[in-house]
KEDRENGU-121903 format. One record per residue (C-alpha): residue number from 1; residue in one letter; x, y, z. Coordinates in steps of 0.2 Angstrom, whole numbers, plus 2048, in hexadecimal, padded with zeros to 3 digits. Layout:
R resi resn   x   y   z
R  NUM    A   X   Y   Z
...
***
This chain:
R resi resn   x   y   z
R    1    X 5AC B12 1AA
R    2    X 5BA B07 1A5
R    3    X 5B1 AF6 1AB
R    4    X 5A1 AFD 19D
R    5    X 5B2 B03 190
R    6    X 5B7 AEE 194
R    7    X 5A6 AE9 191
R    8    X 5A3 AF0 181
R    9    X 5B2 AEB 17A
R   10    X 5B1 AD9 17F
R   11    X 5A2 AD8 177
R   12    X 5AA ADE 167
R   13    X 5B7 AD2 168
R   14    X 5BD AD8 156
R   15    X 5C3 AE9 15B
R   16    X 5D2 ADF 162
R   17    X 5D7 ADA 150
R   18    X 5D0 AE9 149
R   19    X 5D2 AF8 152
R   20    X 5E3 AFD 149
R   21    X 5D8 AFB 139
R   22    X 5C9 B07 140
R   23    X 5D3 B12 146
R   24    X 5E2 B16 13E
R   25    X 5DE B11 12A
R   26    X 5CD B19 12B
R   27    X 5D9 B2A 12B
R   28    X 5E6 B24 11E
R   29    X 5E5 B2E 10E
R   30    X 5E9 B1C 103
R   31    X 5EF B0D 105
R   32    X 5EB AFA 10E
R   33    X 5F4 B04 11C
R   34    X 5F6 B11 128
R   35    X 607 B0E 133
R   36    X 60C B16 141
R   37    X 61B B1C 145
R   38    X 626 B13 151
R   39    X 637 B13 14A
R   40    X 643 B0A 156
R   41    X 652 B15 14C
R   42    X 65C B06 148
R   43    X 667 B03 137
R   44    X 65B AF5 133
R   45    X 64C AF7 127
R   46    X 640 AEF 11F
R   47    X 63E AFC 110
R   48    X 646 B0B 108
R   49    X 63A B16 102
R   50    X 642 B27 0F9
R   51    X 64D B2A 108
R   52    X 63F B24 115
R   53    X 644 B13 120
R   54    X 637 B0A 125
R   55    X 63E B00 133
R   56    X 63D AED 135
R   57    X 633 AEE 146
R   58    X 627 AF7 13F
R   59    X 622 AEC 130
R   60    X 621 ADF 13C
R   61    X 615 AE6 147
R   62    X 60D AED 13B
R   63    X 60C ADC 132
R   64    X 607 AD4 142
R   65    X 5F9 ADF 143
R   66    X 5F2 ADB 133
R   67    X 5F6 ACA 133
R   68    X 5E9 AC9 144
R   69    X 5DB ACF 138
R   70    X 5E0 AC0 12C
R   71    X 5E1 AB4 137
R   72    X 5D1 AB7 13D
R   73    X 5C8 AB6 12D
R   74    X 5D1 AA7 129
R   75    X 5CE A9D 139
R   76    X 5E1 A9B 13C
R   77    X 5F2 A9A 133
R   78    X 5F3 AA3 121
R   79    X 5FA A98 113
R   80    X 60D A9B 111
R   81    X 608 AA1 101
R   82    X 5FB AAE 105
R   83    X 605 AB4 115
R   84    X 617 AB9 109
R   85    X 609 AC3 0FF
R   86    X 601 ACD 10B
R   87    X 611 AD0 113
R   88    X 617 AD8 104
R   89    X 608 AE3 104
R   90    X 609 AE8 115
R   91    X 61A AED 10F
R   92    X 616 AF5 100
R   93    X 607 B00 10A
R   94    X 612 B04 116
R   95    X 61F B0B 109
R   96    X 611 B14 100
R   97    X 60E B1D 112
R   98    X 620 B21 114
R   99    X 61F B2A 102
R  100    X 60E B32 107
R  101    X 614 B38 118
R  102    X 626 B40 10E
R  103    X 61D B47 100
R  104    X 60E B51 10C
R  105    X 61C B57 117
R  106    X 628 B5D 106
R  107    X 617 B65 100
R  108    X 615 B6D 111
R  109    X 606 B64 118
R  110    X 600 B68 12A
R  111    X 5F4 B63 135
R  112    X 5F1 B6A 145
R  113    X 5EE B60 158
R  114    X 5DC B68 157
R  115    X 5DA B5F 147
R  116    X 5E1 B4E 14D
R  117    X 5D5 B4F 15C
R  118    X 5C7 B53 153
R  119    X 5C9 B44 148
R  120    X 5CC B38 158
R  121    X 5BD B3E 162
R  122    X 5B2 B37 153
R  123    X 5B9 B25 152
R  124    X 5AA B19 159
R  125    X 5B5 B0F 163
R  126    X 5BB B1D 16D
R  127    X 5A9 B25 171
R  128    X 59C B1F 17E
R  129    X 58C B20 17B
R  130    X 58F B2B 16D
R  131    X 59B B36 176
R  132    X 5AF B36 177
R  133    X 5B6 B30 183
R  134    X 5C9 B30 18A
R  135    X 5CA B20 194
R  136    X 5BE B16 184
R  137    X 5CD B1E 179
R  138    X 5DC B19 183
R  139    X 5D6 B08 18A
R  140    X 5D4 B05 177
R  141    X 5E4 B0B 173
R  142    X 5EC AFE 180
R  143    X 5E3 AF0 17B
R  144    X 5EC AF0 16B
R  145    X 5FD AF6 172
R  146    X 5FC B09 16C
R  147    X 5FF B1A 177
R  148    X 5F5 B29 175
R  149    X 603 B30 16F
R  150    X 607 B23 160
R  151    X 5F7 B22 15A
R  152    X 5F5 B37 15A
R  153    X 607 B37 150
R  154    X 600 B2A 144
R  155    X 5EE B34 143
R  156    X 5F9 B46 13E
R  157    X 603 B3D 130
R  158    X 5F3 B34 129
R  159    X 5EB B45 128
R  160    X 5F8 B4C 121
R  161    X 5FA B40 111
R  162    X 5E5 B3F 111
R  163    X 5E6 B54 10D
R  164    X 5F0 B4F 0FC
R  165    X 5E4 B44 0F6
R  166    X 5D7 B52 0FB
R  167    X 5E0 B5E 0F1
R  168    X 5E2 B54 0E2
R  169    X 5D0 B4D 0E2
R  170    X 5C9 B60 0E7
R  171    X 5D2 B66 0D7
R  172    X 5C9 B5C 0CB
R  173    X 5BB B63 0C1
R  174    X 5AF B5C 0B2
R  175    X 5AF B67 0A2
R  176    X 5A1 B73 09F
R  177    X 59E B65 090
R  178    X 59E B54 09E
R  179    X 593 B61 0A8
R  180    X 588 B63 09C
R  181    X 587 B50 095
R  182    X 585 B4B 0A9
R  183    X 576 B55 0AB
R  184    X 56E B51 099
R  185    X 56F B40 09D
R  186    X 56A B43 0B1
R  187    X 55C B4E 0AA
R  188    X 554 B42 09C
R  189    X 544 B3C 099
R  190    X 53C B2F 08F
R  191    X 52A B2E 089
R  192    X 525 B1B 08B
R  193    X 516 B0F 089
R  194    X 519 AFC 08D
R  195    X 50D AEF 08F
R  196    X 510 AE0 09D
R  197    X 510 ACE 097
R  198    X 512 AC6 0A9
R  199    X 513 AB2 0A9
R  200    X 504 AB0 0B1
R  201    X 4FB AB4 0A3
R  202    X 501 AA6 099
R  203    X 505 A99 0A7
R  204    X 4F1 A94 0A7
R  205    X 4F3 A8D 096
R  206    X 502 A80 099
R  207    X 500 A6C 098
R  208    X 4FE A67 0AA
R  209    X 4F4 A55 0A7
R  210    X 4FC A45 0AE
R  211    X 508 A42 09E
R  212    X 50C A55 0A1
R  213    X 511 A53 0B2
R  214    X 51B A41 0B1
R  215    X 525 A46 0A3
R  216    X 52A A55 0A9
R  217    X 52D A4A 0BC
R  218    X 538 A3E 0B3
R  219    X 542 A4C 0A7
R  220    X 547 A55 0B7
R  221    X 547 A47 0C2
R  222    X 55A A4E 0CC
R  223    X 54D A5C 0D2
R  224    X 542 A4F 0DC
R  225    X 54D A45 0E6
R  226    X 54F A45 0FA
R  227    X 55B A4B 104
R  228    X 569 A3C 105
R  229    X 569 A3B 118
R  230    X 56F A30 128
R  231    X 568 A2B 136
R  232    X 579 A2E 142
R  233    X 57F A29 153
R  234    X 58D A35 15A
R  235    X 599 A38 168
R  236    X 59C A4A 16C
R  237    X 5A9 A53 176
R  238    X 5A7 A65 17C
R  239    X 5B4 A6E 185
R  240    X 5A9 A76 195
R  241    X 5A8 A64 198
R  242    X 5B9 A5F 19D
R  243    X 5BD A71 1A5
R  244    X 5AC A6B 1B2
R  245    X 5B7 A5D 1B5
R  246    X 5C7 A63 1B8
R  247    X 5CD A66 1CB
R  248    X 5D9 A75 1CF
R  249    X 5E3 A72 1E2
R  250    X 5E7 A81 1EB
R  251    X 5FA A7B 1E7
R  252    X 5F5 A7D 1D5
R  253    X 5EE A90 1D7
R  254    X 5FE A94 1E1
R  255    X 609 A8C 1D4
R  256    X 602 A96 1C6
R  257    X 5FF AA7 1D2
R  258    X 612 AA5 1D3
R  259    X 616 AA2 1C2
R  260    X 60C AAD 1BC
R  261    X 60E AB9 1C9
R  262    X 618 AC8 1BE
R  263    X 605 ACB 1B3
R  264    X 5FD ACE 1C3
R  265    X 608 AE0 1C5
R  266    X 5FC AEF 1C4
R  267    X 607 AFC 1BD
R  268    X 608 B0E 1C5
R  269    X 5FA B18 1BF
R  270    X 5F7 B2C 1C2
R  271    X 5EA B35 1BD
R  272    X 5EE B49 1B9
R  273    X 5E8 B56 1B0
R  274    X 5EE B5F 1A2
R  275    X 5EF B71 199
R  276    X 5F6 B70 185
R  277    X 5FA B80 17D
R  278    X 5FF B7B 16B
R  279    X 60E B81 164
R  280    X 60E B7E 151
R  281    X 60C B8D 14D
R  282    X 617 B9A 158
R  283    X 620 B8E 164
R  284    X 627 B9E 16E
R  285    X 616 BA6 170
R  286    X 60F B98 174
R  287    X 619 B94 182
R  288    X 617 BA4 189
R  289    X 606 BA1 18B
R  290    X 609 B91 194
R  291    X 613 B99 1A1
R  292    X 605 BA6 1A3
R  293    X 5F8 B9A 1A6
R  294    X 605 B91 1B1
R  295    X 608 BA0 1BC
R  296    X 5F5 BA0 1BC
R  297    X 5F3 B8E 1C3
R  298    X 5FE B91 1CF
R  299    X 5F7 BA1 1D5
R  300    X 5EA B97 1DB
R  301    X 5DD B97 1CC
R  302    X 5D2 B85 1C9
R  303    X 5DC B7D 1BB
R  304    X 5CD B72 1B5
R  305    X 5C7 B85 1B2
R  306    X 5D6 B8B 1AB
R  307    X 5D6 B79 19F
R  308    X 5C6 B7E 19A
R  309    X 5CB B90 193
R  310    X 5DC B8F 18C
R  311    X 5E0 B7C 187
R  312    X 5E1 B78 177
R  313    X 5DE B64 179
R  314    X 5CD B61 172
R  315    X 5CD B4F 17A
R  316    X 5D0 B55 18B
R  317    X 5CB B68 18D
R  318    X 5BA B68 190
R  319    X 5BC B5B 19E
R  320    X 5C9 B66 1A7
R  321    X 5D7 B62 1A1
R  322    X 5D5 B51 1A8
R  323    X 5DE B40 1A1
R  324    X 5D7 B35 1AB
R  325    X 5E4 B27 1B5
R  326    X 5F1 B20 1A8
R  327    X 600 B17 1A8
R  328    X 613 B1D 1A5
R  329    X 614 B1C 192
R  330    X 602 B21 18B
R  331    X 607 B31 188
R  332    X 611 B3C 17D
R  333    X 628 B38 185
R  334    X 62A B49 18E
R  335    X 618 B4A 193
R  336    X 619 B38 19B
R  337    X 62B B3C 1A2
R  338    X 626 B4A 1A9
R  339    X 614 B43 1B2
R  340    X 61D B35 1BC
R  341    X 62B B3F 1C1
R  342    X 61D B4B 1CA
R  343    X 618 B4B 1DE
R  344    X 606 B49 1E0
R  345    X 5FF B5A 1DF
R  346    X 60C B63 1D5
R  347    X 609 B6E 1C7
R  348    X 617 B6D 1BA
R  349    X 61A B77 1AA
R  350    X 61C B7B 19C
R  351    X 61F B6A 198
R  352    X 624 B6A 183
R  353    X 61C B5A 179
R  354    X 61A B55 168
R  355    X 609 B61 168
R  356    X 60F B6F 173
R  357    X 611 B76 185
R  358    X 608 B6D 191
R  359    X 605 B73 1A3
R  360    X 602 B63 1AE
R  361    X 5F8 B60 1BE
R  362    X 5FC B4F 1C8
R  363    X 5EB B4C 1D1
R  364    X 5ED B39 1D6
R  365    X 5FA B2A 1D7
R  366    X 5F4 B17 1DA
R  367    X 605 B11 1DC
R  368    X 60A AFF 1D4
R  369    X 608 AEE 1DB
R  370    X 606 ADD 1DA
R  371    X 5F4 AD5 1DB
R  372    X 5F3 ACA 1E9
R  373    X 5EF AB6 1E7
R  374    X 5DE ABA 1F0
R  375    X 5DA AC7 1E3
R  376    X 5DE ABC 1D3
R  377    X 5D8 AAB 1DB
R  378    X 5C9 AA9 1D0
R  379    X 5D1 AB0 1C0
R  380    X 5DD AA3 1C3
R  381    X 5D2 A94 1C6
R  382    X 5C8 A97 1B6
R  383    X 5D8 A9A 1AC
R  384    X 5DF A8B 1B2
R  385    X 5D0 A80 1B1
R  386    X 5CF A87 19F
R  387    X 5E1 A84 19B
R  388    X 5DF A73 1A2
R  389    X 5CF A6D 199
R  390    X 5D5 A74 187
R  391    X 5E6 A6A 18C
R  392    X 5DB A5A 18F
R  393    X 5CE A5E 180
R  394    X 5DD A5F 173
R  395    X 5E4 A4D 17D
R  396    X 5D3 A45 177
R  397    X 5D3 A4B 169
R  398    X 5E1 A44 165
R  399    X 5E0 A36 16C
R  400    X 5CF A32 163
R  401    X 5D8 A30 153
R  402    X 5E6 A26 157
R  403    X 5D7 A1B 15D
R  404    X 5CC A1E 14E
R  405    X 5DE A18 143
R  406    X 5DA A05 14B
R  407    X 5CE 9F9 144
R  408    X 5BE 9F5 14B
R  409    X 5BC A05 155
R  410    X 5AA A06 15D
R  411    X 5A1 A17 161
R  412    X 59A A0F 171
R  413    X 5AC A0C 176
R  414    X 5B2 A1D 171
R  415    X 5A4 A24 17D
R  416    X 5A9 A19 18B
R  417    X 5B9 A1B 188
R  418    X 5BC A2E 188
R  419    X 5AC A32 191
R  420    X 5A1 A3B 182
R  421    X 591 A3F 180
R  422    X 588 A33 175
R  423    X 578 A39 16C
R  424    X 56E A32 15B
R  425    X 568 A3C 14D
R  426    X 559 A35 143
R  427    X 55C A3E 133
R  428    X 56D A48 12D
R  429    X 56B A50 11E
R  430    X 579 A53 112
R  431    X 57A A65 111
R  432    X 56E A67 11F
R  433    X 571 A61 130
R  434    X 564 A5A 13A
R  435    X 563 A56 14D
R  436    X 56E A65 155
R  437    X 57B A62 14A
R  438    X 57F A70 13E
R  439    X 582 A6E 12C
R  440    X 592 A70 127
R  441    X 5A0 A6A 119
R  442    X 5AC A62 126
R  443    X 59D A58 12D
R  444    X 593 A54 11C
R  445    X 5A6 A4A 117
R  446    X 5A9 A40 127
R  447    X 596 A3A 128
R  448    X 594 A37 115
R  449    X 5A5 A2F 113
R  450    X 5A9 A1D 10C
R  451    X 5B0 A1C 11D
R  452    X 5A3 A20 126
R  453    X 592 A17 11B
R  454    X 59D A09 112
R  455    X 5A7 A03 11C
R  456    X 59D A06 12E
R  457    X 5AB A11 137
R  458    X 5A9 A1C 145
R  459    X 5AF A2D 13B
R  460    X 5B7 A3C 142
R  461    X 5BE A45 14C
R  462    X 5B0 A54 144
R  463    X 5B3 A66 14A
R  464    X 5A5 A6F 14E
R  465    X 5AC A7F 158
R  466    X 5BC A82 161
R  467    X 5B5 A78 16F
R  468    X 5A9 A69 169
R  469    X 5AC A5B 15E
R  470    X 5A3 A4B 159
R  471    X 5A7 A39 151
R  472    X 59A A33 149
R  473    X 591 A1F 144
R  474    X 585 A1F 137
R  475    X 575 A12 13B
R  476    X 56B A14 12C
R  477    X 571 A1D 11A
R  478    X 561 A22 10F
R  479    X 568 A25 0FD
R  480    X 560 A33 0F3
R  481    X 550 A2A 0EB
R  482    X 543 A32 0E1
R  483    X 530 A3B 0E9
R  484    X 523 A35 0E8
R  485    X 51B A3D 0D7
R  486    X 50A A3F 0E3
R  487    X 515 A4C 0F0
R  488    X 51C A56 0E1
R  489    X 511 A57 0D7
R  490    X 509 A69 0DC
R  491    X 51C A6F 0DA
R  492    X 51D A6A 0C8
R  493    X 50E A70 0C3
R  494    X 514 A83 0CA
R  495    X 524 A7D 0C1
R  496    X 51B A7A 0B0
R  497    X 50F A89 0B2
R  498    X 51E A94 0B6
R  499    X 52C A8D 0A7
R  500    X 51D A8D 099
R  501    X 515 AA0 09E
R  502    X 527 AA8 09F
R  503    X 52C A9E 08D
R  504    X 51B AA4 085
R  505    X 51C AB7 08D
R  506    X 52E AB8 086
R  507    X 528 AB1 076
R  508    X 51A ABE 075
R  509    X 524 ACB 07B
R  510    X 52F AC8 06D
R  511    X 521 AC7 061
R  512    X 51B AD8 066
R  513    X 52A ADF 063
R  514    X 52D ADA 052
R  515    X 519 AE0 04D
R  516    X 51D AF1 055
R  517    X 52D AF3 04B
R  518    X 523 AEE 03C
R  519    X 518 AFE 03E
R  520    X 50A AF4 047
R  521    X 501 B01 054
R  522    X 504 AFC 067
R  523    X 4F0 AFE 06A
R  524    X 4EF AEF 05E
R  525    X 4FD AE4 063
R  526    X 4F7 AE5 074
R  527    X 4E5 AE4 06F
R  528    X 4EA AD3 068
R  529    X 4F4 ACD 077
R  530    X 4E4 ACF 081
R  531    X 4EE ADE 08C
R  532    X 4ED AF1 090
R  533    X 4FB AFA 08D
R  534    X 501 B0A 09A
R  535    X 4FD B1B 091
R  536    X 50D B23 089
R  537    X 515 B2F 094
R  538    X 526 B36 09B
R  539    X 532 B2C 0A6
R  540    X 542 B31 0AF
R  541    X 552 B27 0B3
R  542    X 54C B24 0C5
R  543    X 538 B24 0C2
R  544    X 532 B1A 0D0
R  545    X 521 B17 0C6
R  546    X 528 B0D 0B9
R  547    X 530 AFA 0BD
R  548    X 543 AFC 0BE
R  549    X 546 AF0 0AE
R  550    X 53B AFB 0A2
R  551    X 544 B0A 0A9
R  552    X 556 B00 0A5
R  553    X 54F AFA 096
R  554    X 548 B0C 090
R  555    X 556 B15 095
R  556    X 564 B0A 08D
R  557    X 558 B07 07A
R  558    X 55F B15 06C
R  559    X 557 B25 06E
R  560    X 548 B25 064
R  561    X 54B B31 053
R  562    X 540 B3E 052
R  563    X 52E B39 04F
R  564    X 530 B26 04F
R  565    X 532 B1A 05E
R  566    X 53E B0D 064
R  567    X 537 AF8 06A
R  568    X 53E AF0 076
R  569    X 53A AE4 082
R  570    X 53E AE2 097
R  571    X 53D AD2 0A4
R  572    X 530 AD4 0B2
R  573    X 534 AD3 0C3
R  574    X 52B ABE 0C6
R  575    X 52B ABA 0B3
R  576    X 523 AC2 0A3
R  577    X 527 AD0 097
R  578    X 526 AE0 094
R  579    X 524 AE9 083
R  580    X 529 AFD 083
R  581    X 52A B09 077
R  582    X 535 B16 078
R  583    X 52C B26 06D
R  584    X 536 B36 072
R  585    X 544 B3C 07F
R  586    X 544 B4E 086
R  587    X 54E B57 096
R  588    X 543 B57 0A5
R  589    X 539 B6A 0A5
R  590    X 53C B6A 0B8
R  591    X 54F B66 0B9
R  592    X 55A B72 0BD
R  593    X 56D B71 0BD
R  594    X 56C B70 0D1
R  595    X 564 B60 0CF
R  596    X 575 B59 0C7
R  597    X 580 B5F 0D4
R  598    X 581 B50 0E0
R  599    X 583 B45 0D0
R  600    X 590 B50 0C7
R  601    X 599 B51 0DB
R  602    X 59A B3D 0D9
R  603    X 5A1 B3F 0C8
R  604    X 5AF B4A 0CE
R  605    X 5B2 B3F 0DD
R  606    X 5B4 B30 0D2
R  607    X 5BF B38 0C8
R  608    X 5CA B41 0D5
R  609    X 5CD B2E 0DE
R  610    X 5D2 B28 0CC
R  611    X 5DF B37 0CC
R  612    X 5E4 B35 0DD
R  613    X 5E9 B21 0DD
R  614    X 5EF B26 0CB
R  615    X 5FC B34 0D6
R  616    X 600 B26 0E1
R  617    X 604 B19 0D4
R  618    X 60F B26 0CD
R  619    X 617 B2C 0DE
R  620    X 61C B19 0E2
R  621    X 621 B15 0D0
R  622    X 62E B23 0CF
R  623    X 633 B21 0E1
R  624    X 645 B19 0E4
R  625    X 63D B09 0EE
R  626    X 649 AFA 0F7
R  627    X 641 AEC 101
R  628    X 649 AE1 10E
R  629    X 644 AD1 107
R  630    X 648 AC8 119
R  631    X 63D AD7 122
R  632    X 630 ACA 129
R  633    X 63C ABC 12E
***
C-alpha cells in the first residue's frame, strides 16, 4: 500500500511544493493563505494582529512553504525584489487569518471533529482510487513536515472563519425590483431577420493577374522571406554521461554509509487501534461513555467491533478503529504520549485529546534501528555516483568558459578536450530549432550572435535542461532572402482573394444598412445583393440557431420602438457580414421564474463575495495591526 501511496506521489512531483496549498487553503474562508497553528510560545513575533501573536517561526515556515511554489515557477532564486513583496503578503494573509480565526471564535463559531473529517476524507491527495485512505493522508502529511494532528487543528480553524463568509454571503438577497429586471432580461426575446454577406461571395471578383500578384509580392515582401537559419556544428554534454563514468570503491560506500549513517535510522513505529468519543459538547458525559466502552473492551468484546459502533472518528471508524503503524509525533500530544508509553497488547483509556476521549489498543511494535550498509548499498552507489557526476558536470562547465574566454578556441579541441558529443545540424532555424535541438530564446542568442557568425567563435556554454548543455560553431549562416514569387504565389492569391472579399462584404454590409435605415425593404436590399435573407422570427439570449455575433449584436442594438425596427450589422465567423434587423422584443411565453433561479443564485453569489471581501477589508482596516519588519531575516 505505502510503496503505490509512494508511487503516486512521485509521479506528481508537485504535491511536494503544493500539498500545503491543496490542502490547507482549499479550506480557508479568504486570503493567499491558510496557516497552521504551531506557536512555539515565545516573546518574539512576527505580527500583532488585535491581541493575536503570530509568532516568528511560523511566518517563516509558512513563508518557506510558499516560497517552494515560487521557486518552482521561477526556475530558482526570486529577485530580491519580488521575494521582500511576497514576504509581506505571506505576512499580511497570515494576519488576516489571525483576525479571521479571533473574530469566528468572538462570534461563537464551531465546527465539530465529525465535520473536520468529513472535509479531510474528500481531499484527492488523500483517497486511492477514489477512496480515503489513512496511510495516503499521513504519508502525505510527512512528506511536507505536518502531523495528523496539525493539519486537523488548521482544517477546524479554517472552517471556522469559512462559516463567516457563509453567513454573510447566505444573507444577501436581490430586491423583488433586481429580481424582476434579472429575469426580464433572462427571459427576452428578440424577433430578428439578417442576411449573410460571407467573403467568399466577393473574393472571386479580386484582381489576381500577374501585375496583381507582384505588387502585392513586393508591398508585403517582410511576409515572404525564409527562415534566417544555420547549418551548426556542436559539442554536447549530458550528465548520465559522466555518472556512466564515474567509479565508486567499496572505501567510498563505507565512507558515506558512515557519514551518513544517522538518516539510515528507522524510527519506532506501532500500529494501534483507536476508539474517540468526542467531547465538544458535554465533556463529563462523554467520558462516561468512554469508560463504558472501556469496561466493554476489557470484558472481552472485539474492539474493531466496538470501533465500528461507538467511535466517533470518521477517518478511522469504519476500519475498526485502526490507525495503521505511525511514528511518535503524528498524532494529537497526549494521544502520542500515551501510545508509546503502552506494552504491546494493552488497552488504555480514556485518553483526553484535543477532540475527546480516546480508548486506545496497542496491536504492533516494529522497534527502531539502523539500516544496515547491505541494506542501503545500492541507494548509496547511485546517490554518490549522482553526487559525483553533477560535482564533475558543474567542473566542466565551468571550465568550458574559462576556456571559451581565450582566443582561438576550436570546437574540435573542446570535444577532445572535455570528451563531448559532437554532432552537426544542417539547418537551425531561428525561432525553430532543427536537428534534435529545441528552439529556445537562450539558444536562438548564442547561435545568432556576432560572436558566434561574425566573428567565427565557438559560442556557449547553452543550457538545454538541468543535465545537457551544448557549445555551438556555426559552418554556414543563410541570411533571410526573399521566395521565389513561383512558390508563393498560390498564397497570395488566397491572401488577395481573402483581404478584397472581407473589404467588399464590410463595404456592402455597410451599405445595407444605411438603405434599410432609409426605409428600403429588407426583401429588396437583399434581392439586390444577389442573397436570401432568414425569415423574421424570435431569438433568445442563448439561441443555439442563430451565430453567436448576431445574437451579441441583436441583443446589445436599442430595443426596437414599437412598430419600427432597429439596423445593425455582425462579423462572420471566416470573414463576411451580417446585416439584422431587430423589429420587436417580447418575454419568452414559455419562461417561468424557475428558469431564473440558477442565474439570479449566481447574481446573489457575486454579490455576497463583494460583501464578504468588502467585511474583510474592513475587519483588517480597523484592526490594531504591528509587523516585525526583521520577521524574515
Amino acid at each position: 500500500m505505502l510503496q503505490r501511496i509512494r508511487d503516486s506521489l512521485q509521479s506528481q512531483r508537485w504535491l511536494t511544493y503544493t500539498v500545503i496549498g491543496a490542502l490547507v487553503l482549499v479550506f480557508a474562508a479568504w486570503g493567499a493563505y491558510g496557516i497552521v497553528d504551531l506557536s512555539i510560545g515565545t516573546g518574539n513575533y512576527a505580527a500583532k494582529a488585535d491581541g493575536e501573536k503570530i509568532s516568528i517561526q511560523d511566518a517563516q515556515n509558512a513563508w518557506q512553504r510558499q516560497q517552494m511554489v515560487w521557486q518552482q515557477r521561477f526556475g530558482g532564486e526570486l529577485p530580491q525584489e519580488l521575494r521582500q513583496r511576497m514576504q509581506d503578503e505571506v505576512l499580511e494573509g497570515m494576519v488576516s487569518d489571525a483576525l479571521l480565526h479571533k473574530h469566528a471564535t468572538d462570534l461563537g463559531y464551531r465546527v465539530s471533529r465529525a465535520q473536520v473529517h468529513d472535509e479531510i476524507r474528500q481531499v484527492p491527495q488523500f483517497q486511492i482510487d477514489g477512496k480515503y485512505s489513512p496511510d495516503a493522508a499521513r504519508f502525505a502529511l510527512q512528506n511536507v513536515g505536518l502531523t495528523e494532528a496539525e493539519f486537523e487543528a488548521s482544517i477546524m480553524r479554517s472552517m471556522e472563519r469559512r462559516q463567516i463568509g457563509e453567513a454573510i454571503q447566505s444573507s444577501n438577497f436581490l430586491t423583488p425590483a433586481e429580481a424582476k429586471r434579472l429575469q426580464s432580461l433572462l427571459g427576452e426575446q428578440r424577433e430578428v431577420r439578417f442576411l449573410s454577406l460571407p467573403a467568399e461571395k466577393f473574393a472571386a471578383q479580386a484582381d489576381t493577374s500577374d501585375a496583381a500578384v507582384e505588387a502585392y509580392y513586393k508591398a508585403n515582401q517582410a511576409r515572404f522571406m525564409t527562415t534566417e537559419s544555420v547549418r551548426l556544428a556542436y559539442g554536447e554534454l549530458r550528465a548520465d554521461q559522466l555518472a556512466s563514468q564515474v567509479v565508486i570503491s567499496d572505501d567510498d560506500l563505507k565512507q558515506a554509509y558512515e557519514k551518513e549513517k544517522s538518516s539510515f535510522v528507522q524510527p519506532e513505529r506501532r500500529q494501534a487501534r483507536h476508539i474517540l468519543i468526542e467531547s465538544a459538547n458535554d465533556d463529563e458525559a462523554a467520558k462516561k461513555k468512554a469508560e463504558e466502552v472501556l469496561a466493554e473492551a476489557k470484558a472481552g468484546k472485539d474492539f474493531a467491533a466496538l470501533a465500528k459502533q461507538y467511535s466517533q472518528d470518521p477517518g478511522s471508524a469504519q476500519n475498526g478503529g485502526d490507525l495503521g503503524w505511525a511514528e511518535k509525533g503524528n498524532f494529537d500530544p497526549a494521544f502520542d504520549e500515551a501510545l508509546f508509553s503502552m506494552q504491546n497488547g494493552e488497552l488504555r483509556g480514556p485518553v483526553k485529546s484535543q477532540f475527546g476521549y480516546h480508548i486506545i489498543k496497542l496491536e504492533g511494535i516494529e522497534p527502531g534501528h539502523t539500516r544496515t550498509f547491505e541494506e542501503v548499498r545500492g541507494e548509496l552507489e547511485s546517490q554518490l555516483r549522482s553526487q559525483r557526476a553533477a560535482d564533475r558536470f558543474g567542473d566542466i562547465d565551468e571550465a568550458i568558459q574559462q576556456r571559451l574566454e581565450q582566443p582561438g578556441v576550436d570546437l574540435d579541441a573542446l570535444v577532445k578536450e572535455f570528451n563531448l558529443q559532437r554532432g552537426e545540424v544542417d539547418e537551425y532555424k531561428r525561432g525553430e530549432g532543427g536537428g534534435g535541438l529545441p528552439a529556445s530564446q537562450e539558444l536562438d542568442e548564442v547561435v545568432f550572435s556576432n560572436q558566434v557568425l561574425d566573428e567565427k567563435r565557438v559560442g556557449g556554454p547553452v543550457p538545454l535542461a538541468e543535465d545537457r548543455f551544448i557549445v555551438v560553431q556555426a559552418l554556414e549562416h543563410r541570411k533571410p532572402e526573399p521566395k521565389e514569387l513561383a512558390t508563393v504565389r498560390e498564397e497570395i492569391v488566397r491572401s488577395i482573394r481573402d483581404e478584397f472579399g472581407r473589404s467588399k462584404a464590410a463595404e456592402a454590409g455597410a451599405s445595407a444598412r444605411e438603405k434599410l435605415a432609409g426605409g428600403a425593404l429588407f426583401e429588396d436590399v437583399a434581392k439586390e445583393l444577389g442573397v436570401t435573407p432568414e425569415p423574421p422570427r424570435f431569438i433568445g439570449r442563448d439561441d443555439p440557431s442563430v451565430p453567436a455575433t448576431i445574437r451579441t449584436a441583436a441583443f446589445e442594438a436599442p430595443k426596437p420602438p414599437v412598430g419600427k425596427s432597429v439596423f445593425s450589422t455582425a462579423s462572420l465567423d471566416g470573414g463576411g457580414v451580417a446585416v439584422l434587423a431587430v423589429s420587436a422584443s417580447r418575454l419568452d411565453p414559455n419562461f417561468s421564474a424557475e428558469a431564473a433561479a440558477p442565474q439570479e443564485r449566481a447574481a446573489m453569489a457575486r454579490q455576497g463575495q463583494g460583501d464578504a471581501l468588502a467585511y474583510l477589508e474592513e475587519l483588517r482596516r480597523s484592526a490594531d495591526v504591528s509587523k516585525n519588519p526583521r520577521a524574515f531575516e
